[in-house]
C-alpha positions in Angstrom: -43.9 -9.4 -16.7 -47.2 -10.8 -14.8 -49.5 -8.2 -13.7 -51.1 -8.7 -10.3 -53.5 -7.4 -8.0 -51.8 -6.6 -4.8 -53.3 -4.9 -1.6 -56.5 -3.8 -3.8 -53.9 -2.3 -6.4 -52.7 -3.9 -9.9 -49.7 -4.0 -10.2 -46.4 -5.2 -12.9 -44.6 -8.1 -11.1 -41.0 -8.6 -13.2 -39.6 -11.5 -13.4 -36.3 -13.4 -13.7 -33.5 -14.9 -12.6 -33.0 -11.8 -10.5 -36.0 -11.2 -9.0 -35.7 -14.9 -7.9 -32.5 -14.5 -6.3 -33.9 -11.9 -4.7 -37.0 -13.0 -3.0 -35.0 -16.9 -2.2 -33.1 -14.6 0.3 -35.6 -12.5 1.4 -38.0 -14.8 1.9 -35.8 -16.9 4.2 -35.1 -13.4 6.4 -39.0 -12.7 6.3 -39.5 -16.3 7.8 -36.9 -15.9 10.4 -37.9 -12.1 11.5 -41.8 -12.8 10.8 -42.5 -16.2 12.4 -46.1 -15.6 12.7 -46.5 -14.9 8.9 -47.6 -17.6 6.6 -46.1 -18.4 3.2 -48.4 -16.7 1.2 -48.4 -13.5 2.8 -45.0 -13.3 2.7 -45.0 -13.9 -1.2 -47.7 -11.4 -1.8 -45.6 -8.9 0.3 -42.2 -9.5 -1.8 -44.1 -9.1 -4.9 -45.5 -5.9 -3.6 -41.8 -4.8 -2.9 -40.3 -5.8 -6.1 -42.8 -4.4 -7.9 -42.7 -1.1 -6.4 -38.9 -0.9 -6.2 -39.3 -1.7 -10.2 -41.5 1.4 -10.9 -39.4 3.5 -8.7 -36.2 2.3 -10.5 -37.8 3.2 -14.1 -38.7 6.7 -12.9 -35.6 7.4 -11.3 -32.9 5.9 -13.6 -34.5 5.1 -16.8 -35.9 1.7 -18.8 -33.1 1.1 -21.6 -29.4 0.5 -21.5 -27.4 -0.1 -24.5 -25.2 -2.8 -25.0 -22.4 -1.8 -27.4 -19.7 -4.6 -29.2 -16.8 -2.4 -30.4 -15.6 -5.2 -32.7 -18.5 -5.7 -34.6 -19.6 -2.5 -34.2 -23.2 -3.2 -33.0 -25.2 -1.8 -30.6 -27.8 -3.8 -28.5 -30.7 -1.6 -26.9 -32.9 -3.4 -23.8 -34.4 -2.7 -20.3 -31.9 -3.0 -17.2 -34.0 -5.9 -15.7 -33.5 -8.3 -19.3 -29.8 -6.9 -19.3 -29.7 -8.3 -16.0 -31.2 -11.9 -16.5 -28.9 -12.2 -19.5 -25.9 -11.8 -17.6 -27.1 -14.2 -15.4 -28.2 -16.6 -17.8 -25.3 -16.6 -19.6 -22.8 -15.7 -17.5 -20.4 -13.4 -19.6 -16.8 -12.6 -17.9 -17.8 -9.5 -16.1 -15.9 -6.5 -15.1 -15.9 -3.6 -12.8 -16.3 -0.9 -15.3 -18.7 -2.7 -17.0 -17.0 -4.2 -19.5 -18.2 -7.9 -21.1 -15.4 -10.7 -22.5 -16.7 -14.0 -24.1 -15.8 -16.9 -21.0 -12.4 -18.8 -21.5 -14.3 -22.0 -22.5 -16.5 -20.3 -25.1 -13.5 -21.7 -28.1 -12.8 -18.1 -29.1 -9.0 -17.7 -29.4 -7.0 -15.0 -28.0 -3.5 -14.5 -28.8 -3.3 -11.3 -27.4 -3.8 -13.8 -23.8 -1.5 -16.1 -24.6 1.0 -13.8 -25.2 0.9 -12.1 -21.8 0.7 -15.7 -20.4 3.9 -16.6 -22.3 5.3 -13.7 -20.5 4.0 -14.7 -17.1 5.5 -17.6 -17.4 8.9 -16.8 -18.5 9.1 -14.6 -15.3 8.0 -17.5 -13.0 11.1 -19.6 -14.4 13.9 -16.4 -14.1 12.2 -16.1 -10.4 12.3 -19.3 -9.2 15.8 -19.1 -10.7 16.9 -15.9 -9.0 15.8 -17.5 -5.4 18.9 -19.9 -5.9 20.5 -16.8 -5.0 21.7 -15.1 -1.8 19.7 -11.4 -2.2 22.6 -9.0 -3.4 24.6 -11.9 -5.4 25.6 -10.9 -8.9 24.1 -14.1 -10.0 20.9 -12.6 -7.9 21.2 -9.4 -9.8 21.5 -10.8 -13.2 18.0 -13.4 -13.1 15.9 -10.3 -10.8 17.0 -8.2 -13.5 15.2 -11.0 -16.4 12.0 -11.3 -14.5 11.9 -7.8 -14.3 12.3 -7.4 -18.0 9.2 -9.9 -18.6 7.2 -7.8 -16.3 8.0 -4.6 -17.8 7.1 -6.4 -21.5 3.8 -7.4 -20.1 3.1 -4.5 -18.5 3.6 -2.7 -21.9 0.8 -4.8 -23.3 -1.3 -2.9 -21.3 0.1 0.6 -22.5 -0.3 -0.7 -26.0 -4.4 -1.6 -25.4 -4.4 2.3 -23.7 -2.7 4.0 -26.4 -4.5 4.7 -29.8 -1.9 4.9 -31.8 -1.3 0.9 -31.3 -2.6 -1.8 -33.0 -3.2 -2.9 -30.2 -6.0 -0.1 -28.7 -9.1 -1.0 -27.8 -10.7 1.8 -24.7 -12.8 -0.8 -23.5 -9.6 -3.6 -23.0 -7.5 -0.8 -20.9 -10.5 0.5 -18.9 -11.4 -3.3 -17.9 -7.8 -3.8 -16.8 -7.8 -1.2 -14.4 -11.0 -1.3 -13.5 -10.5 -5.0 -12.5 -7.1 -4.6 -10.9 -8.6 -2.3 -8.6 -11.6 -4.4 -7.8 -9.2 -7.3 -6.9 -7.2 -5.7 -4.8 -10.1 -3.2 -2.9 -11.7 -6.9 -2.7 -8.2 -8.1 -0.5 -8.0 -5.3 1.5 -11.5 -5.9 2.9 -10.9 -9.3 3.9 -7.8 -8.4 5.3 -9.2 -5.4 7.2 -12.5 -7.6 8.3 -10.2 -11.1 9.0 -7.3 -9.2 10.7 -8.8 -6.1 12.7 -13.2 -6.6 12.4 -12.4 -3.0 10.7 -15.6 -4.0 7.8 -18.5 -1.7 9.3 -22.1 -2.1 8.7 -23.6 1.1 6.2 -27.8 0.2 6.8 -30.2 -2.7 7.8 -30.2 -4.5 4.6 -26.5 -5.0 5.3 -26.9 -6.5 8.6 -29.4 -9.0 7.5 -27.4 -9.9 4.6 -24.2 -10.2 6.1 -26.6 -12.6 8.7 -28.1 -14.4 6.2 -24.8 -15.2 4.1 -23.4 -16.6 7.8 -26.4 -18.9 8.0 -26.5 -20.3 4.7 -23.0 -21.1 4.8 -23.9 -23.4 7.9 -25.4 -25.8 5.2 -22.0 -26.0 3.0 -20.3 -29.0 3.9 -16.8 -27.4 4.0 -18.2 -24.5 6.2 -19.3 -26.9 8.8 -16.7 -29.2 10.0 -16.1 -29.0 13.3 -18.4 -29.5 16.3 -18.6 -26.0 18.8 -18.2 -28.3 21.9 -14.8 -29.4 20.5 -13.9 -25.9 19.6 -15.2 -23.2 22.0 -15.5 -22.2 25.5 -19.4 -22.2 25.6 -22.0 -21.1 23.8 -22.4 -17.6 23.2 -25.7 -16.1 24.5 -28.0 -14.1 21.8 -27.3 -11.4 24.4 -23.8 -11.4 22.9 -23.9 -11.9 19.7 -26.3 -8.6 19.6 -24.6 -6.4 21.0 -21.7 -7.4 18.4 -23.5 -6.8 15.2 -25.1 -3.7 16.6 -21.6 -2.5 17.8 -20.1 -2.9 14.0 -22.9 -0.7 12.8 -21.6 2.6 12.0 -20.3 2.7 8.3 -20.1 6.5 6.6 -22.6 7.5 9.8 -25.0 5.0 10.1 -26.9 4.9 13.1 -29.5 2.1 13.4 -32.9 3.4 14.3 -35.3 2.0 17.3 -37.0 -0.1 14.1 -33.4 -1.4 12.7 -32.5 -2.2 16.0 -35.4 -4.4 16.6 -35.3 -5.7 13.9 -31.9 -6.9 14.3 -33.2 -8.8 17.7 -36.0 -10.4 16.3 -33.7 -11.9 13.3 -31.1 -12.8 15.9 -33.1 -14.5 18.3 -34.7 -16.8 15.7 -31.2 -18.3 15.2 -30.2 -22.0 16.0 -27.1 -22.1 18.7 -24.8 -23.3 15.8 -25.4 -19.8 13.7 -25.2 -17.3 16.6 -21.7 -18.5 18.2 -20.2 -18.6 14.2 -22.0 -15.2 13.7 -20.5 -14.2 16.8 -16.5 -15.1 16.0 -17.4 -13.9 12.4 -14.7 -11.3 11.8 -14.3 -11.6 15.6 -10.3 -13.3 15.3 -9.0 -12.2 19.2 -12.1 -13.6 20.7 -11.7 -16.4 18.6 -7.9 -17.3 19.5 -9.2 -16.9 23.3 -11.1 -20.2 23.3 -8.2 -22.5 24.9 -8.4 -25.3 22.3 -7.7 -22.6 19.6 -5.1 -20.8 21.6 -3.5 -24.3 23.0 -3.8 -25.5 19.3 -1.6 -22.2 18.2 0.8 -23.0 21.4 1.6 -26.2 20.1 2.4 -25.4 16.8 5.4 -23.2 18.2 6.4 -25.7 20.8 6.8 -28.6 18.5 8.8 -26.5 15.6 12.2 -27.8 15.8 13.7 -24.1 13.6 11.8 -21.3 13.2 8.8 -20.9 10.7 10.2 -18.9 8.1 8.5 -19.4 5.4 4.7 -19.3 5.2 4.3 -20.3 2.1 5.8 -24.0 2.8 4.8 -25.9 5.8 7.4 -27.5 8.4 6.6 -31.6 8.9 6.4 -31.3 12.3 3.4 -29.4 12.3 1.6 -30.0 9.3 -1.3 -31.3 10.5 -1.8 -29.0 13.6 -1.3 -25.8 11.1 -3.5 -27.2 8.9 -6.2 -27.7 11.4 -5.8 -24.1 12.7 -6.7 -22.9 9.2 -9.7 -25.0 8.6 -10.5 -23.3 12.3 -10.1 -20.0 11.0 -11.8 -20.8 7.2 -15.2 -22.2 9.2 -15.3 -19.9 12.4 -13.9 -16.0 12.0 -13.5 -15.7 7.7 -16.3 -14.3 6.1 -16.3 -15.8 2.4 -18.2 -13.5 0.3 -17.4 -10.2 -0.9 -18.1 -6.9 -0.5 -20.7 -4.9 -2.9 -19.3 -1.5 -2.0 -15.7 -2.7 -2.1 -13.6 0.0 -3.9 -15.5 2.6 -2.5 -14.5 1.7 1.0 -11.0 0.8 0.5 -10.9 5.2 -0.7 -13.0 5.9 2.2 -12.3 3.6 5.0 -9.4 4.4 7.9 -7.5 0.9 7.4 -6.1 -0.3 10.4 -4.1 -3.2 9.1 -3.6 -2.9 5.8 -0.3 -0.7 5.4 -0.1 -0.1 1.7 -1.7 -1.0 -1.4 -0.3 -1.5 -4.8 -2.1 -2.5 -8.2 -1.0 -6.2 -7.1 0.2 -6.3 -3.3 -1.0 -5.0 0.2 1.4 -5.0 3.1 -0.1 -6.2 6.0 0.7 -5.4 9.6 0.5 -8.3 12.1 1.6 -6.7 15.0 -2.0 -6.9 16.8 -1.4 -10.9 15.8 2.0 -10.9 17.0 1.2 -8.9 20.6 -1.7 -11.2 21.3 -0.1 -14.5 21.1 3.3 -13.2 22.6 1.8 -13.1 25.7 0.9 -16.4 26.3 4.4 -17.6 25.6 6.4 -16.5 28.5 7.6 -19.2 30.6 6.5 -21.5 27.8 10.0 -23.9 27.2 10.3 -23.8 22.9 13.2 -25.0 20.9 13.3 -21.7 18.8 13.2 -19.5 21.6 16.8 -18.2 22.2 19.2 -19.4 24.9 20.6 -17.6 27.5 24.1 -17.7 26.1 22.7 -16.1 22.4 21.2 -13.4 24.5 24.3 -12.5 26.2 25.8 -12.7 22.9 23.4 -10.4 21.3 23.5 -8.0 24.2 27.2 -7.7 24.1 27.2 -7.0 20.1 24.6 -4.4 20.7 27.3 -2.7 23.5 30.1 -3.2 21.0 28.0 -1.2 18.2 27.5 1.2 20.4 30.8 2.0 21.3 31.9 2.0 17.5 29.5 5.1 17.5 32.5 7.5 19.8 34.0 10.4 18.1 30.6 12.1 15.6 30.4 15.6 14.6 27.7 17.5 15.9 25.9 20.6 16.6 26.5 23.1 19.4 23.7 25.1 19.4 24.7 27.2 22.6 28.0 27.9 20.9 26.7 28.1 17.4 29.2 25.7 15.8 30.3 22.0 14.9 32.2 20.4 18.0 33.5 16.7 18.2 31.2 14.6 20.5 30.2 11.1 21.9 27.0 10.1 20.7 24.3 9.1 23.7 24.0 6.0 24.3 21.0 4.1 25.5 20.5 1.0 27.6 20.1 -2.3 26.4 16.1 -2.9 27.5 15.3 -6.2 25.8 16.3 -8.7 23.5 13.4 -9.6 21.1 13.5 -13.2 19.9 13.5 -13.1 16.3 13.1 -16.3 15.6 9.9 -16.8 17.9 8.7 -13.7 16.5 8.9 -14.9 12.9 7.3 -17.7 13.6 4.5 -16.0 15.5 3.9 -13.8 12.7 4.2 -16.7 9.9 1.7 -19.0 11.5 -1.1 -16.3 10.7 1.1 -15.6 7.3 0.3 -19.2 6.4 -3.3 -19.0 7.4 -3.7 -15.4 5.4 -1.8 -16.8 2.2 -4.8 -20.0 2.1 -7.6 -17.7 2.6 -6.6 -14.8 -0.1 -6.1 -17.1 -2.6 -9.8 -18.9 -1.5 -10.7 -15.2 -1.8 -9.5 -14.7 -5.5 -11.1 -17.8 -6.5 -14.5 -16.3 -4.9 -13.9 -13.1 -6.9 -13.7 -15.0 -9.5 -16.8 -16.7 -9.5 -18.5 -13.5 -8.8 -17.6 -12.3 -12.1 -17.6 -15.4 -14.2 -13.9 -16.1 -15.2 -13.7 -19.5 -13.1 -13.7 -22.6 -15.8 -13.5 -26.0 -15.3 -9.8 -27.7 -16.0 -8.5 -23.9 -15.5 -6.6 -23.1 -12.7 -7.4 -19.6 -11.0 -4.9 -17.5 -12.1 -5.5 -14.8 -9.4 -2.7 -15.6 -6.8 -1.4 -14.3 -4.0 1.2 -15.6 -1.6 3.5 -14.1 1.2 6.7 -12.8 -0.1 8.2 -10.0 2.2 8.5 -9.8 6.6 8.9 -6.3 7.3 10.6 -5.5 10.9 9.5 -1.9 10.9 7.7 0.3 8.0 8.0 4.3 7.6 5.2 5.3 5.6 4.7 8.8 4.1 1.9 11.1 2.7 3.0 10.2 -0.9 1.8 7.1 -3.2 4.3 4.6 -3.3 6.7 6.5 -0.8 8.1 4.5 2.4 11.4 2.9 3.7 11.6 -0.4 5.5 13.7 -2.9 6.9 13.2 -6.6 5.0 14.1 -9.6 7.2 12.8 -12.6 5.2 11.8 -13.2 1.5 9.9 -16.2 0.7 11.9 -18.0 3.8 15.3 -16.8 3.5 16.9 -14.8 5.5 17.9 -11.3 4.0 22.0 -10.3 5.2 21.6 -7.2 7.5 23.6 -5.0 4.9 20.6 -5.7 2.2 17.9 -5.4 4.8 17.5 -1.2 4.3 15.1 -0.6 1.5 13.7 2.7 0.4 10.6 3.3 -2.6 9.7 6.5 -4.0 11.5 8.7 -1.1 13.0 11.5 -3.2 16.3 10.9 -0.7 17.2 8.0 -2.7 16.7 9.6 -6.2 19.3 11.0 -8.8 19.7 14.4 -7.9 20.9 14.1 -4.4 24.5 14.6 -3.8 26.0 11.3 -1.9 27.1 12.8 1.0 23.9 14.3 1.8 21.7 10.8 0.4 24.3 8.8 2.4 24.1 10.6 6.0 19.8 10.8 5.3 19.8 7.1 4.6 21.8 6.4 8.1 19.3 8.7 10.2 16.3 6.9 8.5 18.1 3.1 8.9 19.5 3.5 11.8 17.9 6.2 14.6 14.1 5.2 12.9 14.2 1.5 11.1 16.2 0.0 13.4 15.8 2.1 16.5 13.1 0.6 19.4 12.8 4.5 20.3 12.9 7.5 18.3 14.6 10.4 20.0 13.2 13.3 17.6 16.2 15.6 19.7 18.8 13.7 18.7 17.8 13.4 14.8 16.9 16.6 15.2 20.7 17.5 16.6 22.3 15.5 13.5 20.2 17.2 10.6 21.6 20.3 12.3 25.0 19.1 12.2 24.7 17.8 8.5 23.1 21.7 7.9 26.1 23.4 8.9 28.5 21.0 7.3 26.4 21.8 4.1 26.9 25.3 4.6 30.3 25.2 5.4 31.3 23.2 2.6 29.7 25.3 0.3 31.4 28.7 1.7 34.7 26.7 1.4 34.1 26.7 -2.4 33.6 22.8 -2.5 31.4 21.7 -5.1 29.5 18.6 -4.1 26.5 20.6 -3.1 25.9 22.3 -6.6 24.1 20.7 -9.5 25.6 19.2 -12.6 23.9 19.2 -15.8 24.6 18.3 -19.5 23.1 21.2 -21.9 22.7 21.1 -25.9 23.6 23.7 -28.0 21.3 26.9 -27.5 20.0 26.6 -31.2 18.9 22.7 -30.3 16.0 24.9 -28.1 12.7 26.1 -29.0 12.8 28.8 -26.3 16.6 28.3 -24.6 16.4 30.7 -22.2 13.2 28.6 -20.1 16.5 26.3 -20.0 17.8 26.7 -16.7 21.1 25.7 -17.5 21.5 27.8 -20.5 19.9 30.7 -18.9 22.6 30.1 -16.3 25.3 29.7 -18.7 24.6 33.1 -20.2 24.4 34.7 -17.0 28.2 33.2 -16.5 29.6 34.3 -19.8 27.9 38.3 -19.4 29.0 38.5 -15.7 32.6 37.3 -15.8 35.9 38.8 -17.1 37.8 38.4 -19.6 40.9 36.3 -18.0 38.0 33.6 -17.1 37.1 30.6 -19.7 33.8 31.1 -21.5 31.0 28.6 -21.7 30.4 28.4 -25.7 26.9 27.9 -26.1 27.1 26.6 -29.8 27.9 23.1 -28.6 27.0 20.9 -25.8 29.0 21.5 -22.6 28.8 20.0 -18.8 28.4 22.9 -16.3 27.5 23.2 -12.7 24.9 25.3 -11.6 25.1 27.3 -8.3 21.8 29.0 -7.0 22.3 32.4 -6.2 19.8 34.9 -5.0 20.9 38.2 -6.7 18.4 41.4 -6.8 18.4 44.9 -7.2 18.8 45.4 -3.1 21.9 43.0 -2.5 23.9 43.5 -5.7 26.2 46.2 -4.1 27.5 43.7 -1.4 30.3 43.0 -4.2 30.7 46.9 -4.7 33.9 47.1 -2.9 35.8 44.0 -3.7 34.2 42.7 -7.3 33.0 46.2 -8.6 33.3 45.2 -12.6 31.4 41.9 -11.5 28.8 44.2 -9.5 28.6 46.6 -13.0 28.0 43.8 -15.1 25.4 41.9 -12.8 23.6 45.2 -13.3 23.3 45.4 -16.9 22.5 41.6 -17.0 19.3 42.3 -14.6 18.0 45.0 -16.8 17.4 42.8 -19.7 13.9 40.9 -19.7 15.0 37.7 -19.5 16.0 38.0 -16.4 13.8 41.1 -14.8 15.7 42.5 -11.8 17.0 38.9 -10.4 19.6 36.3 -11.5 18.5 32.7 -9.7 21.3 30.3 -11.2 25.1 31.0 -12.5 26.5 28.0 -14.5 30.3 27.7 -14.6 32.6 24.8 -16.9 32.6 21.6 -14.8 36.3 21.0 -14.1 36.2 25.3 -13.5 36.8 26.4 -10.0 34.3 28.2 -7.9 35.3 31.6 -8.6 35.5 33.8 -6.0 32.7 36.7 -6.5 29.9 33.9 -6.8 30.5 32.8 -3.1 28.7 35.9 -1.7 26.0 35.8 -4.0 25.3 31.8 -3.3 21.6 31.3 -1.9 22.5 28.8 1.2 19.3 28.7 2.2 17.6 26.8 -1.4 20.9 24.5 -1.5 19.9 23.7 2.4 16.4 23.2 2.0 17.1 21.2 -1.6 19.4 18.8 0.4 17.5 18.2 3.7 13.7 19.3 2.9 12.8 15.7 1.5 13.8 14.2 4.8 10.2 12.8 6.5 9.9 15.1 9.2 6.6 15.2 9.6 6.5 11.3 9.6 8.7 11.2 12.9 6.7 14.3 14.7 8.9 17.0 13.4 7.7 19.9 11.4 9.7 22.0 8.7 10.7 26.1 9.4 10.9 28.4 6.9 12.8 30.9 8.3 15.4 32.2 6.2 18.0 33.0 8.8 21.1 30.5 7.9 22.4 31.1 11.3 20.1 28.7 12.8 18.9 25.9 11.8 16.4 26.9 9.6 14.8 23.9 7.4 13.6 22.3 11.4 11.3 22.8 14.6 10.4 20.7 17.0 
């Protein structure tokens, strides 16, 4: 510390690495926004400011921090500011939660590393085996299923540092995992978001100014500034312009620039050479960009001069090698911003994504239908080998017409009548033909360009918190694995369907093309019939559908309704639950069982002639849901009266409290008779249909109990 007297005042001037980083940037934005200003008044003013911001920052957060080593047990104590300047001199691997590891060049061994790389690389070999493989092939199958062994083991490395009871536990390892994971990935969906949609909003001043200065010091890298702008662009863009940009991305969590912000912002923009203001401008800025002819001519080319269509963007056709390589060197030095984010991971939880579909711990699906829509419009008319031919469209058109007349002779709801009738399903015109293979291609060309600047992007992230090493390759990689025709995404984490066209440049075959994840229609549970005709609607009416008529999904999860119901009253069995109990004795409390509860239930309420559950040994049952209470019991008073008598002992005991919800009877039993009454339709219903995503398509759920309607939908 240097002590100072500053504007009649003494003050404590810290120093350091970080103040110096500091005031090197500041003092370039107070030369470009303060012309007038000499040198040394600008120093005295940033020593003012640091100075000040240091005895605010004591008062308000504290001096010390401890610095604790849970391997050797020792505890360092210090101020923030030396903490700080040790990092920086040092340059520990940092994490996002804080966490410190010795640098991979420091000679410490790890084994616990080279185990999980061992694994990593054992799955790289059984992938690059398994893509030898048609998707679906046995011989597909059999290596997908090794590499997903390997990443299950590593994975488990991870619950081993998390759980205490491993050898393997260490708090600090498993926080810094996550922690990390989540900073990677929040740190790709920003560039995405800001690359793909200019969706990366200014939050104050300091911000803008940053975000300006980081654009003009990258003018003086020599791979930032490789092209000239009058072989590039249009025209200049006027400071005019490129103000009203930056003040119209201003607006992060409510941000509004005040009358001093905003001139501000003027003054630094004006003070710009012609060279920073037009990269400033097409920063983020990727339409705009693509507009300039040469750029959009360049992107024109590269689809004429294909000779098949670009299907894979992780390896680059000859023919246009050098004119897709050039486009991305375009992209790297004009519209991607290469730094990151400080508030990353709290804008990825906040922010309303516009590109960025869904996130994993390791993956993002990316929509580039904006990319797709803008550069599909300057194609028309434009003569390209991978367009189709006039003959393949008539060709497609008349396979569409023949699929649609396979779909003749459905069952389906009457609702005026109030029963299932034999129909023709509606049939709908053939509008247009999209070109897949321009499309792909389209879409890949910006895949290609995405894939080289995310993996630029992880090598950035990891400089900013010190794992790069010389001789080591980044191991932070990731590359362009799935095109996606259409996406259904849900409220819940890790819950969508889709339609996969291309993995990693191979075509997928149109019968493994429907995928689900997460969606409880797909899970055990579910009876077939009812998982198979869901899995139709969502494949074929939503996936694959150009419209989605919300009537006539609406008029099949009707008809599938009353074929529930009907099946069930017909004493069919599908619709009921199977289930494998223990013994009673094997349970602490047997009767929270529901299928021993239900078993009982069974054995008090039948007679005599019918076969008994024994509840010493394990059995297989089915379990029916019925809704039996005090005020419905004596609908079997006429026909089952013993059954009715017994029901009414059996609700009088305090295990069950007035109501019976579930009978079990022996699997390979029939569905006796005096059940059938008592069976709650409704619950079986809504069990069966209420996972459907109505909500997703525009159609909400009733809960009306009246089964002779349809009572789990409304439109």
């Amino acid at each position: 510390m240097t002590n100072q007297q500053l504007y009649g005042l003494d003050y404590e001037i810290p120093q350091g690495k970080l103040v110096d980083f500091y005031k090197d940037d500041m003092r370039e934005i107070l030369i470009r926004l303060c012309p007038k200003l000499d040198l040394d008044e600008i120093e005295e003013a940033m020593n003012w400011a640091v100075a000040i911001s240091y005895e605010n920052g004591k008062r308000t957060f504290g001096h010390e921090v401890k610095v604790h080593n849970n391997n050797t047990n020792q505890v360092a104590e210090m101020d923030f500011l030396s903490l700080s300047n040790e990092l920086l001199e040092r340059k520990p691997i940092i994490t996002t939660q804080g966490v410190l590891f010795k640098r991979h060049d420091s000679g410490s061994k790890n084994p616990f590393y080279n185990f999980i790389q061992y694994l990593l690389d054992k799955r790289d070999e059984a992938k690059k085996e398994m893509k030898k493989y048609p998707k679906g092939s046995e011989m597909f199958n059999k290596w997908n299923l090794k590499q997903l062994n390997y990443k299950v083991s590593c994975n488990a490395l991870y619950g081993c540092a998390g759980n205490y009871a491993s050898v393997f536990y260490n708090l600090y390892l498993c926080t810094a995992v996550t922690g990390q994971g989540r900073g990677c990935i929040s740190a790709s969906i920003t560039m995405f978001e800001g690359l793909l949609s200019d969706n990366m909003k200014f939050a104050n001043l300091t911000e803008v100014l940053q975000f300006i200065q980081n654009v003009a010091n990258d003018q003086r890298r020599e791979d930032m500034s490789r092209f000239n702008d009058w072989d590039v662009l249009d025209r200049n863009i006027t400071v005019e312009e490129c103000y009203l940009r930056i003040i119209g991305n201003c607006g992060w969590d409510g941000w509004v620039p005040s009358d001093r912000a905003v001139e501000v912002i003027w003054d630094t923009i004006c003070n710009l050479d012609q060279r920073t203001i037009n990269v400033l401008y097409y920063k983020n800025n990727l339409f705009a960009f693509c507009s300039n002819k040469r750029v959009l001519n360049l992107v024109l080319t590269i689809l004429q001069k294909l000779e098949e269509p670009f299907l894979n963007p992780n390896k680059v056709p000859d023919e246009v090698h050098d004119e897709l390589i050039m486009f991305k060197d375009l992209i790297y030095e004009y519209c991607y911003y290469r730094h990151i984010w400080i508030d990353k991971l709290e804008r990825v939880y906040t922010m309303m994504r516009d590109v960025v579909l869904i996130t994993d711990t390791d993956s993002c699906i990316v929509s580039l239908d904006g990319w797709y829509k803008f550069i599909l419009q300057f194609t028309i008319g434009i003569p390209m080998k991978i367009k189709y031919t006039q003959a393949e469209i008539k060709q497609a058109a008349e396979k569409i017409e023949l699929e649609m007349r396979k779909t003749d002779g459905v069952v389906e709801y009457d609702f005026y009548n109030e029963e299932l009738v034999n129909s023709k399903r509606k049939e709908y015109p053939l509008i247009i033909i999209e070109e897949d293979n321009l499309r792909y291609s389209i879409v890949d060309i910006m895949s290609y360009v995405v894939s080289q600047l995310i993996l630029d992007y992880m090598v950035l992230f990891s400089e900013n918190y010190n794992t790069d090493t010389k001789g080591r390759d980044c191991l932070l990689i990731m590359k362009n694995e799935f095109l996606f025709k259409s996406l259904l995404l849900t409220t819940g984490a890790k819950n969508y369907s889709s339609l996969q066209l291309v993995q990693e440049g191979n075509i997928i075959p149109e019968d493994k093309q429907f995928d689900i994840k997460g969606m409880p229609i797909a899970k055990v549970g579910i009876p077939d019939s009812t998982s198979t005709a869901l899995k139709n609607i969502l494949e074929y009416d939503i996936l694959r559908s150009s419209f989605v008529d919300q009537v006539d999904i609406f008029r099949k999860l009707t008809t599938l309704e009353k074929q529930i119901y009907q099946s069930i009253k017909n004493k069919k069995k599908e619709y009921h639950k199977p289930a494998r109990i223990k013994a009673a004795t094997s349970y602490k409390m047997p009767f929270r069982i529901q299928g021993i509860k239900a078993s009982y239930a069974y054995n008090q309420i039948k007679s005599k002639e019918e076969p008994s559950i024994d509840l010493k040994e394990r059995n297989s049952v089915l379990i029916i849901k019925v809704d039996i209470n005090k005020k419905n019991v004596d609908k079997l008073i006429d026909e089952f009266p013993e059954y009715c008598s017994r029901m009414k002992e059996l609700m009088k005991t305090p295990e069950y409290n007035g109501k019976i919800e579930a009978i079990a009877i022996p699997e390979d039993m029939e569905i006796p008779s005096w059940i059938i009454p008592m069976i709650d339709y409704t619950t079986i219903i809504h069990d069966n249909l209420r996972n459907f995503p109505c909500d997703e398509i525009g159609m909400s759920k009733n809960e009306s109990k009246d089964i002779t309607h349809t009572n789990i939908l409304k439109l």
